[in-house]
N, C-alpha and C positions, 0 to 999 in steps of 0.2 A: 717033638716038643712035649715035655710034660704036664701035666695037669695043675693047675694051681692047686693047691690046698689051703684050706680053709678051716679056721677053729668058729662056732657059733656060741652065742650068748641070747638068753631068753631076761627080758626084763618084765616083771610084772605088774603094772601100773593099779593102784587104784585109789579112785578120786575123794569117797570118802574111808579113812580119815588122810587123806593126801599124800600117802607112801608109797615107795617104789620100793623091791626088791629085786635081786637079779636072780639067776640058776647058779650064781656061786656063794651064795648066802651072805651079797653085801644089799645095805636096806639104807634108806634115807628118805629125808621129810621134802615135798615138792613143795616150795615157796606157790603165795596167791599172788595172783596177778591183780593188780589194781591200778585202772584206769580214771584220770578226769574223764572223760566223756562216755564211761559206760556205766549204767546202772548196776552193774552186776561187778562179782568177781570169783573167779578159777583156780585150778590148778595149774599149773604150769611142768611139765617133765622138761625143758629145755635144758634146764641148767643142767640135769643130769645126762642129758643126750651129748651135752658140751663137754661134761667129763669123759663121757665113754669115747667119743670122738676124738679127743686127744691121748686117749689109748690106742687110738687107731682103729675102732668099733666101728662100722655103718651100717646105719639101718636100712634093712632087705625086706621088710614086713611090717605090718602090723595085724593081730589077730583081737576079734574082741570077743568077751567072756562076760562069765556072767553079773560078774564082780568090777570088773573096767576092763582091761585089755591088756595084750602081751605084745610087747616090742621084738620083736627078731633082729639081731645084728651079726654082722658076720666080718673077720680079719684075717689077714692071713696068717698062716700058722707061723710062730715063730716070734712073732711082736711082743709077747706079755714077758 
């Protein structure tokens, strides 16, 4: 039985000014989350975890840095 293989993706999260970038130099703005009932409000990377996901992306990681954090996703080779 052969090995699967696997193509990876680094997403670069960081919260101020609220952008994400990935390791193939596509970059986009992370919508705030805003609740009634919480005093505060965030960033949110979902929507973009939602896009890569329906690329067939899943996230295997996360790393944090000094700046916000790095997502790790991994798909099988052959999807894109």
């Amino acid at each position: 039985m052969a090995a699967s293989q696997w193509e990876y993706l680094e997403v670069y999260v960081f919260p101020d000014p609220e952008e994400w970038m990935d390791s193939t130099g596509r970059v986009g703005k992370m919508p705030m989350v805003h609740t009634r009932t919480a005093a505060y409000r965030w960033p949110t990377s979902a929507e973009a975890l939602n896009t890569l996901g329906a690329e067939g992306w899943e996230l295997v990681g996360i790393v944090t840095a000094s700046q916000g954090y790095r997502l790790l996703l991994k798909r099988p080779q052959g999807l894109s």
